[in-house]
C-alpha positions, -999 to +999 in steps of 0.1 A: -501+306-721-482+329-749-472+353-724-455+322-705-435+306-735-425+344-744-410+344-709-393+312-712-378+326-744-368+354-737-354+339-701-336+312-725-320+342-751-317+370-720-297+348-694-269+337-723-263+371-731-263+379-694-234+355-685-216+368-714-216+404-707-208+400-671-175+374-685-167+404-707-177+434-687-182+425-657-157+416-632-154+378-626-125+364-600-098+362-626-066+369-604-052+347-576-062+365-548-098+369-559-125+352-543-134+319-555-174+316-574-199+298-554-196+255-561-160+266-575-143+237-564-172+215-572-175+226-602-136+218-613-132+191-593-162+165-601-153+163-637-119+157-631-120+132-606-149+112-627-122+116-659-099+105-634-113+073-623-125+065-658-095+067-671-065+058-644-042+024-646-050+003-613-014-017-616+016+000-618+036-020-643+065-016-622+076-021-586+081+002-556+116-008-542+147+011-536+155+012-574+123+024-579+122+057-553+157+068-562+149+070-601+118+086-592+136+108-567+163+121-595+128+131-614+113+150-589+141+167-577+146+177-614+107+185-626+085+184-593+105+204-565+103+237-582+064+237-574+060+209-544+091+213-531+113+192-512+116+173-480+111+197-452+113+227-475+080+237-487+080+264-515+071+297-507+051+311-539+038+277-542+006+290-518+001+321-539-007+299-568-043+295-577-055+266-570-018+264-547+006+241-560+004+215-528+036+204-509+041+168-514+065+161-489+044+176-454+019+159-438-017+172-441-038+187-414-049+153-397-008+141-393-014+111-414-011+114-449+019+130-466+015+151-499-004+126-522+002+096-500-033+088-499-040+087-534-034+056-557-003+058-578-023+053-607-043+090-602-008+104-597+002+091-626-027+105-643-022+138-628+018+137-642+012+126-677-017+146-683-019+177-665-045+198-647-062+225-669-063+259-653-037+249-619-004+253-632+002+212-629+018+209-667+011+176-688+048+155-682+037+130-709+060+145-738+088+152-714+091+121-695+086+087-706+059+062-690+086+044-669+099+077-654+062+087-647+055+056-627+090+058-610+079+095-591+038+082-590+055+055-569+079+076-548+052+102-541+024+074-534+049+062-504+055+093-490+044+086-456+065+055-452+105+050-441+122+059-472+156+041-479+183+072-464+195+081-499+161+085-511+157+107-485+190+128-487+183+132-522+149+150-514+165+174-484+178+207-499+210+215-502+229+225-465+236+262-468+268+266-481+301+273-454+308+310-448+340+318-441+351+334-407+354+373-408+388+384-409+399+406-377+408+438-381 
């Protein structure tokens, strides 16, 4: 029986140290293109959904209209797009990003659901004010006020319905600029 407890307290003291000197050592999957850990994505994401749900608003204290989307439209084009980018132009470095930085305006694998269409505006809003630790999703809450927050939740959260035409021409990019014709020699 000693030689069992010494073994549990040595396996209590030796695994610790363990853990630690492969962290410091060792080589864990610190850069992007590293594999991920085994139950990675469980891991991160359990917590943060369960903090999520805790913790989100269920009713947007404002509408979704017209007023609504093109506010919320001015705010993404100005905070959002640099990541998630815009109306049928997807970022390029945004997939290089660890976890990737995911493009709000394409539909997902199925067709259905566009960006974060499927989620409620109140987990969006979550996601905006607060920020994800370790993604690269900053906290917005001390940039934006609650009212601006809401107006992009909302815009995002009806992604994957008609959107009013100026809504939608402020979310296309830019057309390329006019080149002028080449001079003949």
């Amino acid at each position: 029986m000693g030689r069992f407890a010494l073994g549990i307290v040595l396996g209590l003291i030796l695994a610790p140290v363990i853990v630690w000197g492969w962290l410091r050592f060792g080589h864990p999957p610190v850069a992007v293109a590293d594999n991920r850990l085994p139950f990675e994505r469980q891991i991160v994401n359990a917590p943060l959904h369960a903090r999520i749900d805790s913790e989100m608003i269920q009713t947007p204290p404002i509408q979704a209209n017209q007023d609504t989307f093109e506010a919320g439209a001015r705010i993404y084009v100005m905070n959002c797009a640099i990541c998630h980018g815009l109306h049928g132009q997807p970022v390029d470095f945004a997939k290089h990003m660890f976890p990737s930085a995911p493009p709000l305006w394409e539909a997902h694998h199925n067709g259905k659901v566009v960006g974060v269409s499927d989620d409620p505006p109140g987990e969006t809003y979550w996601k905006v004010a607060n920020g994800i630790r370790l993604s690269g999703m900053p906290s917005f809450k001390s940039i934006l006020s609650d009212t601006e927050i809401w107006q992009v939740s909302l815009l995002l959260a009806n992604a994957d319905k008609p959107l009013p035409p100026q809504v939608l021409d402020m979310l296309r990019p830019d057309p390329p600029p006019a080149t002028a014709p080449a001079k003949a020699k």
